[in-house]
C-alpha positions in Angstrom: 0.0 0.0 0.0 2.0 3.2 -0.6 1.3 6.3 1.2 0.3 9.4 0.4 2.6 12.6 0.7 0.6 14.3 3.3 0.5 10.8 5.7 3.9 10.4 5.3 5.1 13.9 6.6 2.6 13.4 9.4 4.2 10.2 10.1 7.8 11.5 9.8 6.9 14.6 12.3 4.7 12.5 14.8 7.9 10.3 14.9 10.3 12.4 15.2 8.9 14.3 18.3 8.3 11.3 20.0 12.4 10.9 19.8 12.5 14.6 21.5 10.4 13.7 24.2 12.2 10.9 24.8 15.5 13.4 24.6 13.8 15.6 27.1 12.8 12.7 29.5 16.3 11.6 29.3 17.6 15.0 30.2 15.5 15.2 33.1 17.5 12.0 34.3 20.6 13.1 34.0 20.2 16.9 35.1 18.1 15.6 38.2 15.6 17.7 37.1 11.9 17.5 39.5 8.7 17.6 37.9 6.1 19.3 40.3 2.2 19.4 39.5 -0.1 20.4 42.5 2.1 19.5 44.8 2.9 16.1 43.3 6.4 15.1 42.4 6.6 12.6 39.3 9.0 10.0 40.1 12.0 9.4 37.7 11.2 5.9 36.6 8.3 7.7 35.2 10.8 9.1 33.3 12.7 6.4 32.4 9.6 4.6 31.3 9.1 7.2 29.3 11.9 7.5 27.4 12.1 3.7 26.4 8.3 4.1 25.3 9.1 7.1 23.3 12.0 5.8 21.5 10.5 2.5 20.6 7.5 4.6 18.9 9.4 7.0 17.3 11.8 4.7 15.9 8.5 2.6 14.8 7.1 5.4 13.1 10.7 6.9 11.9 10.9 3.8 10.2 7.5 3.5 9.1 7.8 7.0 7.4 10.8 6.7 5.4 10.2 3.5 3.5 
C-alpha cells in the first residue's frame, strides 16, 4: 500500500517528536531535574519509562515514514 505525501510527513513529524520527548525525558535524568504538578512530584522511573516508550514509537514510526 504506498502512502500518500501528506501521511507520510505526518508520520515522519509524529515520529520524530516522540524521539525529542524521549531526549527531554532523558535530560531530566541526568540533570536531576523534579517535575512538580499540585504539589505532586513525578518520580524518575516515570521518566525512564518514558523514554524507552518514546524511542521505541518514534523509531517505529521513523521507520514507518521513510520507507
Amino acid at each position: 500500500m504506498k502512502k500518500r505525501g501528506g501521511e507520510k510527513n505526518y508520520i515522519i513529524v509524529a515520529g520524530g517528536l516522540l524521539v525529542v520527548l524521549g531526549v527531554l525525558h532523558l535530560a531530566r535524568i541526568i540533570m536531576d531535574w523534579q517535575v512538580m504538578i499540585e504539589n505532586q512530584v513525578f518520580p524518575m522511573w516515570f521518566s525512564a519509562l518514558a523514554v524507552v516508550v518514546a524511542w521505541t514509537l518514534g523509531g517505529k514510526l521513523l521507520k514507518i515514514g521513510c520507507s
